[in-house]
N, C-alpha and C positions, 0 to 999 in steps of 0.2 A: 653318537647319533649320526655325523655326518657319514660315519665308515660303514654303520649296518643300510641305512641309504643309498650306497653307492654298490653294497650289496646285494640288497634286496632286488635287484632287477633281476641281476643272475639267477637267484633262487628261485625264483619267479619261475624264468625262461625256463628252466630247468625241470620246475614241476609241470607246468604246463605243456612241454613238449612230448614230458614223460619216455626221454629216450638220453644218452647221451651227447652232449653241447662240447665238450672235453674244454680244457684249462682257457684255450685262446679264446671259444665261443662263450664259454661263462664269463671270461673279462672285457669281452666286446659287449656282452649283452649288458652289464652292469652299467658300462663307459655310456652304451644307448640311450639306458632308463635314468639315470644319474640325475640330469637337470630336469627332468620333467618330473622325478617325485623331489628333488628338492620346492618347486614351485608347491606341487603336493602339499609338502611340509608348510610352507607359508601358511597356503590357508587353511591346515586343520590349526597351526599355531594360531592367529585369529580368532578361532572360534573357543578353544581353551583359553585364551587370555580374557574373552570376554564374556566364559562361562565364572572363570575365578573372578576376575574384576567386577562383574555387574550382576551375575546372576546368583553367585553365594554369599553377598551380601544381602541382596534382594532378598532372599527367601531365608538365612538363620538373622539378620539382624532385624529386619523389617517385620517382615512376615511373622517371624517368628516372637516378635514382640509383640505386636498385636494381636496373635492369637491366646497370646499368655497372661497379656497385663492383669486380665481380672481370676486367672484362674485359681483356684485353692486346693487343688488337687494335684500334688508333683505328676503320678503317674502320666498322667493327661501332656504335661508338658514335653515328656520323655517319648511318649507314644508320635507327639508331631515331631519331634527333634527327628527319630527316626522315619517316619515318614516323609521328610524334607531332605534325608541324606538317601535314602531309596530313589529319590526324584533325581537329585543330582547324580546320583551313579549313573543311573540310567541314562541321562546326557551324557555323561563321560564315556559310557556305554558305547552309545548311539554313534559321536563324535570318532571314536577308535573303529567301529566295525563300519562307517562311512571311507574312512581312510583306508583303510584296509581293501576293501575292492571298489576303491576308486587305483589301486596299485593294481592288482590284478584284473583291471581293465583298460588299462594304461599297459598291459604287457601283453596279454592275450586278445587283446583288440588293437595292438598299436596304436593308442589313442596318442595324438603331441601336447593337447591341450588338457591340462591339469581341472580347469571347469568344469571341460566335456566329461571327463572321466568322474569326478564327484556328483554330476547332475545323473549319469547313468548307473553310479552306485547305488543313488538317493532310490532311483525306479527298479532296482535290483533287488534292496530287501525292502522295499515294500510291497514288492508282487511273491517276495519268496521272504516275507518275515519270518513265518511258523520253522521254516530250515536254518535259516539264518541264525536264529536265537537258541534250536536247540542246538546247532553245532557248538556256540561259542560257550552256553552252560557246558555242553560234554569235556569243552576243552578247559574249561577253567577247574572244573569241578578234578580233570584228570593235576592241573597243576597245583589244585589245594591239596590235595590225597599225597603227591610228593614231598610238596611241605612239609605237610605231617610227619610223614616216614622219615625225612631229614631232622626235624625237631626232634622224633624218638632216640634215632641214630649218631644225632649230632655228639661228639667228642665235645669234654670240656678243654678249658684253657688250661694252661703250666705243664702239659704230661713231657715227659722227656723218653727216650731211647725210643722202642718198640713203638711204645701209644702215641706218641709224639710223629713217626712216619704215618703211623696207621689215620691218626688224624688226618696230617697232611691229603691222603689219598682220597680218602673221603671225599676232601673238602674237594679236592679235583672232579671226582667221578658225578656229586650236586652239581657242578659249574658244568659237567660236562650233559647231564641230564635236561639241567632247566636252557643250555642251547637245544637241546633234542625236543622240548615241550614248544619252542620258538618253532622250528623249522615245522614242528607237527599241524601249529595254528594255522601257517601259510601254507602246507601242503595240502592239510581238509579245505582249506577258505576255495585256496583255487580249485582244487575240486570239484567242492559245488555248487561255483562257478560255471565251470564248463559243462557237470553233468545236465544243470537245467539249462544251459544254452544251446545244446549241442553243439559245443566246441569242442569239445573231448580229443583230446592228444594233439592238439592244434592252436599256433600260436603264430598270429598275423604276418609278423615281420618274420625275413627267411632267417637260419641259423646264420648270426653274425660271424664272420672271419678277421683279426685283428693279430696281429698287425697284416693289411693285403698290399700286394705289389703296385703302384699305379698303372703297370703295362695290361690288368685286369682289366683296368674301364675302358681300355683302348679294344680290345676280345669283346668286351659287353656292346 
């Protein structure tokens, strides 16, 4: 967690600049964004603990007792069950694609304050819901569809010689995919991002330089 954190800044920079940052600039820009989406992480951790802790108890123990006590009909009961885990997704939903470009407004707007950037996420997909939601169905929907193909394609366990590498391979080229489905989420996110802000190819802070000389800021 802490490591794709300390990543995701670079990636960030990277898409959003849409040109080459090369090795030193991607690990300056990560070093940049580092504690500011660590603070990030605080507060969506927050709202996840207080969505598990108080609000899915709330609604399958509570709620969902009292809507059932008197009922005599299973189907009825199974119909709210799933209608109270639809609600909860949808927070959890909400909660990840908040975080998500409160990060890529934190990079593309050099934002330092971790608030600032959640509060202008918050005004982000709410003026730009209808995009917002279908990109993230397009992308989930692309990472159930792999699943799939993986579940078909998946190797069993014990093979030895041939099938036993052939598996191996596999199992690399999945692990190598579902990174490529990750980078894919953050590359559309910031995208349309910047196509409805007109930021496009444009990313606040200049390209960082790391490690730089201090005879630079004496020139500056």
């Amino acid at each position: 967690m802490t490591g794709w954190a300390f990543l995701s800044g670079g990636i960030i920079d990277r898409y959003a600049r849409q040109r080459p940052i090369r090795t030193h600039g991607f690990f300056a820009a990560s070093g940049v964004y580092f504690f500011r989406f660590l603070r990030l992480a605080a507060f969506a951790g927050l709202v996840y603990w207080w969505l598990f802790a108080y609000v899915h108890p709330w609604l399958f123990d509570e709620q969902f007792a009292n809507l059932t006590r008197n009922l005599s009909v299973e189907r009825t009961a199974v119909l709210i069950r799933l209608i109270f885990y639809a609600v909860f997704g949808a927070l959890l939903v909400a909660t990840n694609l908040v975080a998500d470009y409160a990060k890529v407004r934190i990079v593309v707007e050099d934002r330092r304050s971790a608030f600032s950037a959640l509060s202008a996420s918050v005004r982000f997909i709410r003026h730009h819901g209808r995009h917002v939601v279908a990109l993230y169905v397009l992308n989930t929907l692309t990472f159930l569809v792999a699943l799939a193909v993986w579940g078909l394609i998946a190797p069993g366990a014990g093979g030895t010689g041939l099938s036993m590498w052939a598996g191996f391979l596999l199992a690399q080229l999945f692990i190598v995919g579902r990174l490529a489905l990750k980078l894919q989420f953050i590359a559309s996110q910031t995208a349309l991002f910047q196509a409805n802000l007109a930021h496009a190819g444009y990313a606040a802070a200049r390209v960082p330089v790391w490690p730089e000389s201090p005879a630079a800021e004496a020139i500056r």
